[in-house]
Residue frames as qw, qx, qy, qz and C-alpha x, y, z in Angstrom:
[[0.240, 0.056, -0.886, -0.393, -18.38, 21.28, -21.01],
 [0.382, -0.532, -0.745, -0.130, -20.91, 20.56, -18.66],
 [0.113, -0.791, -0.038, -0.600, -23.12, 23.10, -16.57],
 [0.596, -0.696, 0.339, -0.212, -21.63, 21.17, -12.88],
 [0.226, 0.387, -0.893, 0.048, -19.02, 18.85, -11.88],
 [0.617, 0.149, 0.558, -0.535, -22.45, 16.80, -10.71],
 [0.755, 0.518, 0.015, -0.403, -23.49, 16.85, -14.30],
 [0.464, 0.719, -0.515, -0.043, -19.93, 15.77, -15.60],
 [0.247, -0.350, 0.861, -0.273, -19.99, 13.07, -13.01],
 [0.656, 0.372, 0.389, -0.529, -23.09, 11.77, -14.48],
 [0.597, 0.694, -0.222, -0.336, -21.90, 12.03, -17.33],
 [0.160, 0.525, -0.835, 0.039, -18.76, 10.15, -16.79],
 [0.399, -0.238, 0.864, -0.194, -20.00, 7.48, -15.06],
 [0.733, 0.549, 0.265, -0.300, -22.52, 6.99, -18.58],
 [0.502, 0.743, -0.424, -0.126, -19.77, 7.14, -20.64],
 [0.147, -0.444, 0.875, -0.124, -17.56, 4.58, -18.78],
 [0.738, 0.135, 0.623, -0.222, -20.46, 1.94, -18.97],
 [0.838, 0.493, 0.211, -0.101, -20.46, 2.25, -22.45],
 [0.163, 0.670, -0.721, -0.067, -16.85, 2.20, -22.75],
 [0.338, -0.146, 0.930, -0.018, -16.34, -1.36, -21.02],
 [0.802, 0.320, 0.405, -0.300, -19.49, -2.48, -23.20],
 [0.452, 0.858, -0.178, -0.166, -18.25, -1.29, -26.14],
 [0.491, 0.548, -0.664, -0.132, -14.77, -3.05, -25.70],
 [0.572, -0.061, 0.789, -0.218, -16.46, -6.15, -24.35],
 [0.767, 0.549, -0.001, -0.333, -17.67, -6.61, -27.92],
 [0.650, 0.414, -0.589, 0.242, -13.58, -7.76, -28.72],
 [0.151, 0.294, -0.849, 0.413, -12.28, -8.44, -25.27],
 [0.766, -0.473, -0.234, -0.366, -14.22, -11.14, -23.22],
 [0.709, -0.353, -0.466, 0.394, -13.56, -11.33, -19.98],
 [0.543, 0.060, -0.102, 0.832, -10.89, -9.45, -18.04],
 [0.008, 0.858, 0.419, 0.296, -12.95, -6.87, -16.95],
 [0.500, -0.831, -0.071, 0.233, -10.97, -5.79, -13.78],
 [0.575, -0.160, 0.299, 0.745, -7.97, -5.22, -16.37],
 [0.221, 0.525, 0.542, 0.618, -9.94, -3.08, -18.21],
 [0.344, -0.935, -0.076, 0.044, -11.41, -0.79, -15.21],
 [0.619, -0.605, 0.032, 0.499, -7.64, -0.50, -14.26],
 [0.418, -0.024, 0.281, 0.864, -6.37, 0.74, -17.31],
 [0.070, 0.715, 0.445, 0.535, -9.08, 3.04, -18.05],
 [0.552, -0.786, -0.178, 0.214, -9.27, 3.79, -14.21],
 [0.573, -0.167, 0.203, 0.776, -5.14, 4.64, -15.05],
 [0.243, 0.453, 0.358, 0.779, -6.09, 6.98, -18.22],
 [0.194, -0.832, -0.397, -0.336, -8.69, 9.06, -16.15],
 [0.747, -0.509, -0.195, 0.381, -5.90, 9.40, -13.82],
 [0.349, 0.890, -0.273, 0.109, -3.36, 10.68, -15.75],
 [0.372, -0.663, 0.646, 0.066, -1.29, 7.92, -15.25],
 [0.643, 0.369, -0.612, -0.275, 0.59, 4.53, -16.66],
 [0.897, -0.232, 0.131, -0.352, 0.37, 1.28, -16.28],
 [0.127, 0.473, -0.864, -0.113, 2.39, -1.99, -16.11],
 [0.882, 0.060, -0.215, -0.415, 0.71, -5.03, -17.44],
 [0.152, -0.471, 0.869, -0.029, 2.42, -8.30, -16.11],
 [0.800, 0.240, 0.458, -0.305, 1.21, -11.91, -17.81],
 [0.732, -0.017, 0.615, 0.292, 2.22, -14.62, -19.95],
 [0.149, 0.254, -0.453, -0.842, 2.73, -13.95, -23.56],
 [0.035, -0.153, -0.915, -0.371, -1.19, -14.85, -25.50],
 [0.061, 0.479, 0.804, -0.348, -3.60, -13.24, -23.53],
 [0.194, 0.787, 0.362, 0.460, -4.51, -10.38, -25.81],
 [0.178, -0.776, -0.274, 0.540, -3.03, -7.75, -23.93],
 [0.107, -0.245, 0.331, 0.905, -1.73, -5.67, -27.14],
 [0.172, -0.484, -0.801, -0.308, -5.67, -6.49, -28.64],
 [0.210, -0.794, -0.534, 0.199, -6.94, -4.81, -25.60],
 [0.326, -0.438, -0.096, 0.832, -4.68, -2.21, -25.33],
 [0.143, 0.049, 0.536, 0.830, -5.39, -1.23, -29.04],
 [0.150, -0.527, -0.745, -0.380, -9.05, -1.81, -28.50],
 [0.231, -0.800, -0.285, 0.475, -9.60, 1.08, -25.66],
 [0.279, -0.310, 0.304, 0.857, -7.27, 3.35, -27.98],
 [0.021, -0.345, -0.655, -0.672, -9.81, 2.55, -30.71],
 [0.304, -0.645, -0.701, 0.005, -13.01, 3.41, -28.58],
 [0.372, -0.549, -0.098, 0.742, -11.23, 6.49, -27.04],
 [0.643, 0.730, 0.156, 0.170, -10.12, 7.72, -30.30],
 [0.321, -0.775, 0.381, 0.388, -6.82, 7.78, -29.49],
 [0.702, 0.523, -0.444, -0.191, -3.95, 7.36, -31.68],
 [0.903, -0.377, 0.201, -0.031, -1.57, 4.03, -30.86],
 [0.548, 0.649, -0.521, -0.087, 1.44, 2.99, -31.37],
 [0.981, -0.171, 0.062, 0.065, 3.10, -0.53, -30.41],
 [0.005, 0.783, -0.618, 0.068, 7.37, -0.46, -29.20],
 [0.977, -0.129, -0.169, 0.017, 8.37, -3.72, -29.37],
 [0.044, -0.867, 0.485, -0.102, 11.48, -3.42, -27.03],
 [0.950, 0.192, -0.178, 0.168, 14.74, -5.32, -27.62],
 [0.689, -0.498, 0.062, 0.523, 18.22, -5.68, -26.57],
 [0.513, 0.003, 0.306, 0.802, 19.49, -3.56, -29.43],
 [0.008, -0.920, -0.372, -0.125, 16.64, -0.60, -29.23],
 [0.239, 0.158, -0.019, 0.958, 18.19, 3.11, -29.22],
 [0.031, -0.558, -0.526, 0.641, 16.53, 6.04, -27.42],
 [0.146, 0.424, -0.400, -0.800, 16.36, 7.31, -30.93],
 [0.042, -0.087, -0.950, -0.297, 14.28, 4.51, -31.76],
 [0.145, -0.484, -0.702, 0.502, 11.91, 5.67, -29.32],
 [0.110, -0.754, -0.274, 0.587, 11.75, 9.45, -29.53],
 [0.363, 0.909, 0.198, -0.051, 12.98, 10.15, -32.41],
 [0.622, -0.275, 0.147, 0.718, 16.13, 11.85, -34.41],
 [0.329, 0.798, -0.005, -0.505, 16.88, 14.86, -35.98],
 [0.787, -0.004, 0.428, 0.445, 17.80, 14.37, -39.61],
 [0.017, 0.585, -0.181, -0.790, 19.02, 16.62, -42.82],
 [0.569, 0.665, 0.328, -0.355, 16.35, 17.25, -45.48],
 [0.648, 0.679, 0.210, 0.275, 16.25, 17.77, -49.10],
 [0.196, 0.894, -0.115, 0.387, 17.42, 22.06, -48.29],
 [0.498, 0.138, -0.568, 0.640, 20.35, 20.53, -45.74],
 [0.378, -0.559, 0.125, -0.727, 18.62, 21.80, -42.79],
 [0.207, -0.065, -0.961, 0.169, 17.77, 19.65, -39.86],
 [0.618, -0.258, -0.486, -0.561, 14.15, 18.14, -39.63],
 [0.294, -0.160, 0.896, -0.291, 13.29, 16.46, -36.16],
 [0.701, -0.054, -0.626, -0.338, 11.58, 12.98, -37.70],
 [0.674, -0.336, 0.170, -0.636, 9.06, 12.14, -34.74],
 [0.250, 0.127, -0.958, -0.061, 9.43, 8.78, -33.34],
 [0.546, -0.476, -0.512, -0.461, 6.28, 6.71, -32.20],
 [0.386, -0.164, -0.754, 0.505, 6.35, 8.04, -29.13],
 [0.120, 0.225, 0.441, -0.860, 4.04, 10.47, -30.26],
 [0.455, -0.337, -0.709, -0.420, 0.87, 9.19, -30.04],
 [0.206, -0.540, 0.342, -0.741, -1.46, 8.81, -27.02],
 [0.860, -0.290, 0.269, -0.322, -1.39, 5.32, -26.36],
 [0.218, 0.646, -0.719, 0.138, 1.99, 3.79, -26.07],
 [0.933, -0.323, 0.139, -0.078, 2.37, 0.01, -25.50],
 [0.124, -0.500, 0.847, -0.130, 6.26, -0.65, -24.15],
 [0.927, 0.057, -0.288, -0.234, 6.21, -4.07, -25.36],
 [0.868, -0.276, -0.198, 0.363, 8.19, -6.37, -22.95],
 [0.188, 0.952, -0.148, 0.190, 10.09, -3.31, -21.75],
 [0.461, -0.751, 0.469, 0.053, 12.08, -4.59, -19.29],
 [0.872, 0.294, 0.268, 0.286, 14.05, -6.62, -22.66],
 [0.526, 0.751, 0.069, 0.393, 15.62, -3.52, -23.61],
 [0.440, 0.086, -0.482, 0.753, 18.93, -1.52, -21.83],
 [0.279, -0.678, -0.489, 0.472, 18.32, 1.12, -19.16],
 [0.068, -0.370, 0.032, 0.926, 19.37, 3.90, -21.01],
 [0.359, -0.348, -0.589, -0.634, 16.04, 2.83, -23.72],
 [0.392, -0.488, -0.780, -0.020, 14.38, 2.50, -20.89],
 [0.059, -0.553, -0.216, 0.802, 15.36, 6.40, -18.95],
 [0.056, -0.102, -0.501, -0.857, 14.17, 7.57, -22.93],
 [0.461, -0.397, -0.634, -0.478, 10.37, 6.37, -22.46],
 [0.400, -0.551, -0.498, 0.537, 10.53, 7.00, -18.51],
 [0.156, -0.334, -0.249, 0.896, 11.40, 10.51, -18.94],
 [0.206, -0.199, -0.510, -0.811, 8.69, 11.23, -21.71],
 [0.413, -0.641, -0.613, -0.205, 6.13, 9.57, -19.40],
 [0.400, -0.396, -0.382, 0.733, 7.33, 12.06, -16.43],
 [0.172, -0.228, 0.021, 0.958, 7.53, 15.23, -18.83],
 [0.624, 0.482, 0.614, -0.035, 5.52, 14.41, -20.90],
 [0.472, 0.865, -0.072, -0.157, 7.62, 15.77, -23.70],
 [0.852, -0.280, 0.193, 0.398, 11.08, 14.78, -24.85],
 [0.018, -0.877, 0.294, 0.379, 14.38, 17.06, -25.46],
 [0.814, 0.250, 0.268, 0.451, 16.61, 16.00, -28.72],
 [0.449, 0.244, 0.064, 0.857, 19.79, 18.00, -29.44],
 [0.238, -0.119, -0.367, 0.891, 18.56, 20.52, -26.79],
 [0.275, -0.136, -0.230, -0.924, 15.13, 21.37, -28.01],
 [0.397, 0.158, 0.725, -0.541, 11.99, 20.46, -26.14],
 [0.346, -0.190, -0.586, -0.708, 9.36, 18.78, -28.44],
 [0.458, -0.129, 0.256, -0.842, 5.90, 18.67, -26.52],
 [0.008, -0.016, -0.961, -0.275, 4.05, 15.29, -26.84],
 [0.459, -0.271, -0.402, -0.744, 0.25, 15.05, -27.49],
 [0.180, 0.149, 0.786, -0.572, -2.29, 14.73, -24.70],
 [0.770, -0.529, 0.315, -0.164, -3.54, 12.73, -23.43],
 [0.398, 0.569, -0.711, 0.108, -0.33, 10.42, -23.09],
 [0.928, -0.210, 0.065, -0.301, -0.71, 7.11, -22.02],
 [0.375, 0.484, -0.790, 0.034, 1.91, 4.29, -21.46],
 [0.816, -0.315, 0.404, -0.266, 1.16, 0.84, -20.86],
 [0.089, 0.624, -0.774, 0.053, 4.22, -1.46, -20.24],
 [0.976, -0.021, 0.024, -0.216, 4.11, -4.83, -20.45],
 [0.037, -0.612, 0.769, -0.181, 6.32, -7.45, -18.91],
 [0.825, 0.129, -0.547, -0.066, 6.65, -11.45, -19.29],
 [0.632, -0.597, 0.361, -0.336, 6.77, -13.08, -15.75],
 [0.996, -0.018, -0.016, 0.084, 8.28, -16.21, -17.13],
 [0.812, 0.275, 0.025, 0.514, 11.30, -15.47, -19.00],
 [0.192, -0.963, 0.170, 0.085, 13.85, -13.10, -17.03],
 [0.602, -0.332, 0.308, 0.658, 16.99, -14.56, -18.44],
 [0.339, 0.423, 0.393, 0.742, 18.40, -11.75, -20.97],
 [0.187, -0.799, -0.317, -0.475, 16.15, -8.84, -19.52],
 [0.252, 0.497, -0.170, 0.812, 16.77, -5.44, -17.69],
 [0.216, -0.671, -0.707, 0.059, 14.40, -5.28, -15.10],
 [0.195, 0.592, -0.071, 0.779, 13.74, -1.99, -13.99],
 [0.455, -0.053, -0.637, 0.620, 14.91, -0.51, -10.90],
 [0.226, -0.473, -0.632, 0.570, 13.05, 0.92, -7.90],
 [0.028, 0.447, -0.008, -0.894, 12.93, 4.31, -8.95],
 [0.195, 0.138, -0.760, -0.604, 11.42, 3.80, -12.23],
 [0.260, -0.637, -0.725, -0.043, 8.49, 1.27, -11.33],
 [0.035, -0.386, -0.389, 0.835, 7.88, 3.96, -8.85],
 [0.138, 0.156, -0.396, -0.894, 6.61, 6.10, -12.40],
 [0.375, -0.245, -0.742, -0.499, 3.67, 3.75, -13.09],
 [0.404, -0.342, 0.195, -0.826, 0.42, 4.40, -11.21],
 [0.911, -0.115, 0.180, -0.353, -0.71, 0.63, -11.53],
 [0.122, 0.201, -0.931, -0.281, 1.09, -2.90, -12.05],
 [0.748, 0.173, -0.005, -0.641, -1.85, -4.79, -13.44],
 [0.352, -0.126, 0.926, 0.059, -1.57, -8.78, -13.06],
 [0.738, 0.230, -0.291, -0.564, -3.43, -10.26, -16.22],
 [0.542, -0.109, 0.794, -0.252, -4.65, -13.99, -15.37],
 [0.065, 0.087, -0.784, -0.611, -5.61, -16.63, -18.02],
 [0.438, -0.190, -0.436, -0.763, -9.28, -17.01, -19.02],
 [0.692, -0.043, 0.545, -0.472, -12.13, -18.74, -17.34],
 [0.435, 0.022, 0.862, 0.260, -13.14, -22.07, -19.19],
 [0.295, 0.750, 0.592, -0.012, -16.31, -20.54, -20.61],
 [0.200, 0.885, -0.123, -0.403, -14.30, -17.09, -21.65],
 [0.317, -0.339, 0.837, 0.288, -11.59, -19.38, -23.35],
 [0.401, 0.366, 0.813, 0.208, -14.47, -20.95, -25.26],
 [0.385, 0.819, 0.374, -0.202, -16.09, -18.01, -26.50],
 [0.242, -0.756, 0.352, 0.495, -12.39, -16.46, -27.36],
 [0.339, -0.089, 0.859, 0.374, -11.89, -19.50, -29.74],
 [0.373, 0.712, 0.564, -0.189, -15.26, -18.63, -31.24],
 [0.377, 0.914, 0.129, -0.070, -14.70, -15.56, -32.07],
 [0.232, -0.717, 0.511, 0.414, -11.15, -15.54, -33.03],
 [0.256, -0.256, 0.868, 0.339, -11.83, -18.33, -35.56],
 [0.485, 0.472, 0.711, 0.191, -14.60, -17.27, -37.71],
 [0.479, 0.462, 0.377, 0.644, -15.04, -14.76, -40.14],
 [0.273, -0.801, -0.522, 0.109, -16.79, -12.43, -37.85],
 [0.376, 0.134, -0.304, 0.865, -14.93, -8.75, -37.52],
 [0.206, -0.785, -0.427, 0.399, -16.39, -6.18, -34.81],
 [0.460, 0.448, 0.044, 0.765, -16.26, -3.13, -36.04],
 [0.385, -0.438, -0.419, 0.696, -15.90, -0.37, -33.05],
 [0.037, -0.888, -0.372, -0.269, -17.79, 2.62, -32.14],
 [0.405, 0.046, -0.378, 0.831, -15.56, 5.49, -30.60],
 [0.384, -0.701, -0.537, -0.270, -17.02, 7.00, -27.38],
 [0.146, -0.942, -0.275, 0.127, -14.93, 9.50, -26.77],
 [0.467, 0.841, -0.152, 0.227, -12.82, 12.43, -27.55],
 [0.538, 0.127, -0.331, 0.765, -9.14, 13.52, -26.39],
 [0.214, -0.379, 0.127, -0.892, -10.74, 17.00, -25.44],
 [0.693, -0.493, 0.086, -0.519, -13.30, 14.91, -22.98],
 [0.816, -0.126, -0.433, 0.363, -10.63, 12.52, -21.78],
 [0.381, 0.125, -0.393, 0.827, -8.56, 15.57, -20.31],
 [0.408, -0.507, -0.041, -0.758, -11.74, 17.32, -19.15],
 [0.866, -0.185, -0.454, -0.100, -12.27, 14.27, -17.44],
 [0.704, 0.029, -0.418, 0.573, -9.07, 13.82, -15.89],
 [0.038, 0.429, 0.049, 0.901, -9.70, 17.20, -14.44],
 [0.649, -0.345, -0.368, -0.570, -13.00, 16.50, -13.28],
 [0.850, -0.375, -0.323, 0.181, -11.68, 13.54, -10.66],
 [0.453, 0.092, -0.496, 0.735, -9.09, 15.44, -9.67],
 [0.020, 0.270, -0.329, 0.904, -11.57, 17.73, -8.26],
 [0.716, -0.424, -0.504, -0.231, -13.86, 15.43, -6.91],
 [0.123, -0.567, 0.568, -0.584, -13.64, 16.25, -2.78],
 [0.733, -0.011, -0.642, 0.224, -12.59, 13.55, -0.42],
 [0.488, -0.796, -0.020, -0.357, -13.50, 13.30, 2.78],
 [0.033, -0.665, 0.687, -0.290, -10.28, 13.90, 5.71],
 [0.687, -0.311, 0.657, 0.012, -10.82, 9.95, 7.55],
 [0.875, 0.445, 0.143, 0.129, -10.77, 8.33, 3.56],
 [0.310, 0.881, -0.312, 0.172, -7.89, 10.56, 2.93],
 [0.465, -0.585, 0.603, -0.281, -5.89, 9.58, 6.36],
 [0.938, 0.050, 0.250, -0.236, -6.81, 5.85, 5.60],
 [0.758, 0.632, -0.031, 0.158, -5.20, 6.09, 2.14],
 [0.232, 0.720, -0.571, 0.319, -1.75, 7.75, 3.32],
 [0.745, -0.372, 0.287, -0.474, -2.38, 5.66, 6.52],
 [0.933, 0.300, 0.192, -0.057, -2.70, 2.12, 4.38],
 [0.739, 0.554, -0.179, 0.339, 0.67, 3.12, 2.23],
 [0.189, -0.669, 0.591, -0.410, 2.92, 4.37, 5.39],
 [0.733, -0.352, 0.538, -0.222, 2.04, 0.52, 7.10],
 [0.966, 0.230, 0.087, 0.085, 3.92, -1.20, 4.55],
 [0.397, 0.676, -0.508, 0.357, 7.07, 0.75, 5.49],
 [0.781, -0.554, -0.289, -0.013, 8.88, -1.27, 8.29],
 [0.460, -0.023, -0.378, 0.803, 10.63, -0.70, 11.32],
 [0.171, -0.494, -0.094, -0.847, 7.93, 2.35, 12.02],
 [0.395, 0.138, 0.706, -0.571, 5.72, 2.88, 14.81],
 [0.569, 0.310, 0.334, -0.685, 2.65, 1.04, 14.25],
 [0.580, 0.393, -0.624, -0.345, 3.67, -0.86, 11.26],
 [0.931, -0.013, 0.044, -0.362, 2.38, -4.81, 11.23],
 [0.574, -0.559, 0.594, 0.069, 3.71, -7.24, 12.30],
 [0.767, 0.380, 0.476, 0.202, 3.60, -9.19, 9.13],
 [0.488, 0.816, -0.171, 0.259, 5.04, -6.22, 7.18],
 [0.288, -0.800, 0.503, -0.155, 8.02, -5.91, 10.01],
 [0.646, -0.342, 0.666, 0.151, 9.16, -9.65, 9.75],
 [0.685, 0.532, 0.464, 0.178, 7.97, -10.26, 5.30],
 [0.390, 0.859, 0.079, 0.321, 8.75, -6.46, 3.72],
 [0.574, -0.190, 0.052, 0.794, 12.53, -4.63, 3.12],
 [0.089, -0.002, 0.149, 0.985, 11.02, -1.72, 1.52],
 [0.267, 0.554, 0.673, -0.412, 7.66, -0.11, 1.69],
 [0.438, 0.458, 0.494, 0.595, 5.91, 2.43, -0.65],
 [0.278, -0.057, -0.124, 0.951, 6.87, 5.86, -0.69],
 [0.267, 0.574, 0.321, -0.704, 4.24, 9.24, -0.83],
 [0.487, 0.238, -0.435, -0.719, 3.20, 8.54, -4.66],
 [0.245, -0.229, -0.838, -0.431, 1.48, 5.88, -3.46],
 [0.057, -0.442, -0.764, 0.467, -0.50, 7.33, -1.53],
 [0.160, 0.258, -0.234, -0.924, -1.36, 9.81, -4.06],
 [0.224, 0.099, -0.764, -0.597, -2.18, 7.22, -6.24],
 [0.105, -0.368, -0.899, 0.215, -4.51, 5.51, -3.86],
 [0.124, 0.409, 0.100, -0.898, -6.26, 9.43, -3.56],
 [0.275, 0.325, -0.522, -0.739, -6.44, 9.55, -7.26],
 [0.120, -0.004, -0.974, -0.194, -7.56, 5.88, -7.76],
 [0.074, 0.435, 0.786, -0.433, -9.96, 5.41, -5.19],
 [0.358, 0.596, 0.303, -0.652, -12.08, 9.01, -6.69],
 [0.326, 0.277, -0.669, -0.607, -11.74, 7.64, -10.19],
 [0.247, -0.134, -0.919, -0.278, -13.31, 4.47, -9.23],
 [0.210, 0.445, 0.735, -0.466, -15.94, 5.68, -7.24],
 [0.252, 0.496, -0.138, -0.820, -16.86, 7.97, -10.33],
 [0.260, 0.017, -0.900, -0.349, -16.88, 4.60, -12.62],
 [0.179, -0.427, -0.886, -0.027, -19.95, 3.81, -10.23],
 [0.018, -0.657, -0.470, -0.589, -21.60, 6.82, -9.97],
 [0.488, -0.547, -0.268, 0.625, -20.28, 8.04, -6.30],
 [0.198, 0.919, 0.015, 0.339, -19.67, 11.47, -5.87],
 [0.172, -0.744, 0.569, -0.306, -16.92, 11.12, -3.25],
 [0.620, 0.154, -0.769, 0.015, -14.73, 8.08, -2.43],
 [0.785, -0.523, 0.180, -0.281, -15.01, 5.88, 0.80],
 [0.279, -0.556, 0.780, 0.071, -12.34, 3.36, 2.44],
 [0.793, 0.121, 0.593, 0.072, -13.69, 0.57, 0.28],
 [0.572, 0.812, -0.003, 0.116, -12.85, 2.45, -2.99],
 [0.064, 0.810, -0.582, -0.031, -9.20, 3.11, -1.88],
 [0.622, -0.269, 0.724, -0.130, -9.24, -0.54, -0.79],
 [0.818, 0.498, 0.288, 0.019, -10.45, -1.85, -4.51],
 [0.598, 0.715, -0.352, 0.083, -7.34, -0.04, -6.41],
 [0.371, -0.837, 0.397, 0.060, -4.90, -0.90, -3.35],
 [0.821, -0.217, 0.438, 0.294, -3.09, -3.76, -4.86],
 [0.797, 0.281, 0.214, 0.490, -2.18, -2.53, -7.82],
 [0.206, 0.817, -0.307, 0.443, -0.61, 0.60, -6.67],
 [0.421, -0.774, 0.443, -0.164, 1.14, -0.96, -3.98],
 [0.985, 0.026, 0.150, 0.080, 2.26, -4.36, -5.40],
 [0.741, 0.374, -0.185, 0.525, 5.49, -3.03, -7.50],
 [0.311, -0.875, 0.181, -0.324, 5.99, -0.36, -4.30],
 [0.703, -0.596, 0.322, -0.215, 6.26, -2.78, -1.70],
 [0.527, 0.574, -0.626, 0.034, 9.84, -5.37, -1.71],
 [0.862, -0.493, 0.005, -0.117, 9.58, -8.68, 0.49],
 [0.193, -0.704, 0.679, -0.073, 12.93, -9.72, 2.20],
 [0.249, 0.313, -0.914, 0.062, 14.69, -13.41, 1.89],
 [0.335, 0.203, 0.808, -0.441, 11.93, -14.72, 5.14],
 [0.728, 0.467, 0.104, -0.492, 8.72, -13.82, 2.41],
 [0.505, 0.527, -0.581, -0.359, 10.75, -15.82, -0.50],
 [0.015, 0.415, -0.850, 0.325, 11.63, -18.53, 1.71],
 [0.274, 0.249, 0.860, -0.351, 8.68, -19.39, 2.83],
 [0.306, 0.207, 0.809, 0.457, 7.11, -18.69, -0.33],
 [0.073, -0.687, -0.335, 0.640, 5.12, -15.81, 0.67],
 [0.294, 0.629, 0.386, 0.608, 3.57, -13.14, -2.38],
 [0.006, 0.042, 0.128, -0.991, 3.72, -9.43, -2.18],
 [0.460, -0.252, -0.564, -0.638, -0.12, -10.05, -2.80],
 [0.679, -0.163, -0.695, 0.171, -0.37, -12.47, -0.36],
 [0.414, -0.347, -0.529, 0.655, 1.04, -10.05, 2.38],
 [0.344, -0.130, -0.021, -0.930, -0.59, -6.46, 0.88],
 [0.532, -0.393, -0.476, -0.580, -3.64, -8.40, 1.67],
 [0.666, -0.318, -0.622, 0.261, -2.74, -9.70, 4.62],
 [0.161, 0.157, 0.062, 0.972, -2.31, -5.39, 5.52],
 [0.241, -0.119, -0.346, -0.899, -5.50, -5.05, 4.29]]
């Protein structure tokens, strides 16, 4: 597509500006939620959103899909969802045959509304599709379209009724993405433009076929051996009881985060130095994605709750 991975780094990091412009035209604000999920897509990973219900996160989600040109589709998960609801069933046609009838999992931007609302066994359906990226019915593999995106979204208030999902699982998502409420002055413009006749109409600035080139592309951006070390380094000192592990992770954290996040920190870190026009990451680029691949990793013990202590709070203290 392009005649170096120089040029195609160029390129990307032109195309990414005028992505975030492009859906700064409907979302105002929130930029760092917006690097992260794009930062996610270039990855070739998913995300978990976490934030109240109102802040536009199914708005944004849709509005990167539109700009991409992806397709979208919206799961609103409940307590009485089926994995067939999800993926799909096979049914019998007009000529009695069976037909598999696609569910909207295939698209390439998937928002798991409130996911953790729905059982575990709707919830191993849309886990294993984002693993395989493809999902088996009545023994037959159906492929799903790439790119394949999933971003999950979860309500920090209300946890009575809801499934949460367990250890393994979060594990699957490359980012948990905290979404915060507006500034006063983005709040005012929001009300603006949500309440007059005004509609944006979007410009789409780029393809599927140069998203996966893309993704490509960062993986083979080269990283240099102390950034690397740092990064596995950084996600090994939040496991305690080790040598060398902090003292603040040894008395605050029961579990640490395993070797996908230190992938992810790899992956992350040369995606966002590419967003700014780097050709190779440094320890401040693994250090910009670290919280949100280590926040749903890491699990504080009874002394962090007690004393009131965030998993923020101590990844930063880490850091």
């Amino acid at each position: 597509m392009y005649n170096s991975d120089v040029d195609g780094l160029n390129a990307f990091a032109a195309k990414y500006r005028e992505l975030t412009a492009e859906v700064g035209r409907v979302i105002v604000g929130q930029q760092k939620v917006v690097h992260n999920i794009l930062v996610s897509v270039f990855c070739d990973g998913h995300s978990l959103l976490i934030g109240v219900p109102g802040l536009a996160k199914t708005l944004m989600v849709h509005t990167i899909a539109d700009v991409l040109d992806l397709s979208f589709n919206r799961i609103q998960f409940t307590p009485d969802l089926m994995p067939s609801d999800i993926i799909g069933s096979e049914i019998l046609d007009e000529n009695r045959q069976f037909r598999f009838n696609r569910g909207p999992v295939f698209a390439n931007i998937i928002l798991a509304d409130e996911i953790n609302r729905t059982p575990p066994k709707t919830q191993s359906a849309l886990l294993e599709a984002m693993q395989e990226r493809s999902v088996t019915v009545s023994g037959k593999k159906h492929a799903l379209d790439l790119p394949f995106f999933v971003l999950a979204t979860q309500n920090p208030i209300e946890q009575e009724g809801t499934y949460p999902l367990p250890e393994a699982q979060l594990d699957r998502f490359m980012f948990s993405i905290h979404l915060d409420y507006p500034s006063y002055d983005e709040e005012i413009n929001v009300v603006k433009n949500t309440t007059s006749g005004s509609k944006v109409t979007l410009q789409k600035k780029m393809t599927a076929s140069e998203i996966l080139y893309f993704q490509q592309l960062i993986r083979r951006i080269p990283i240099a051996d102390n950034v690397l070390e740092y990064a596995v380094r950084l996600a090994a000192s939040t496991r305690p009881g080790r040598n060398g592990s902090p003292e603040i992770v040894n008395k605050y954290i029961s579990w640490g985060a395993g070797p996908r996040a230190s992938q992810y920190l790899v992956l992350g870190a040369k995606c966002h130095a590419a967003t700014r026009g780097k050709y190779s990451p440094d320890i401040e680029d693994v250090q910009a994605i670290a919280l949100p691949v280590l926040r749903h990793r890491v699990f504080k013990n009874y002394k962090a709750e007690a004393e009131g202590l965030s998993i923020d709070k101590i990844l930063e203290g880490i850091l």
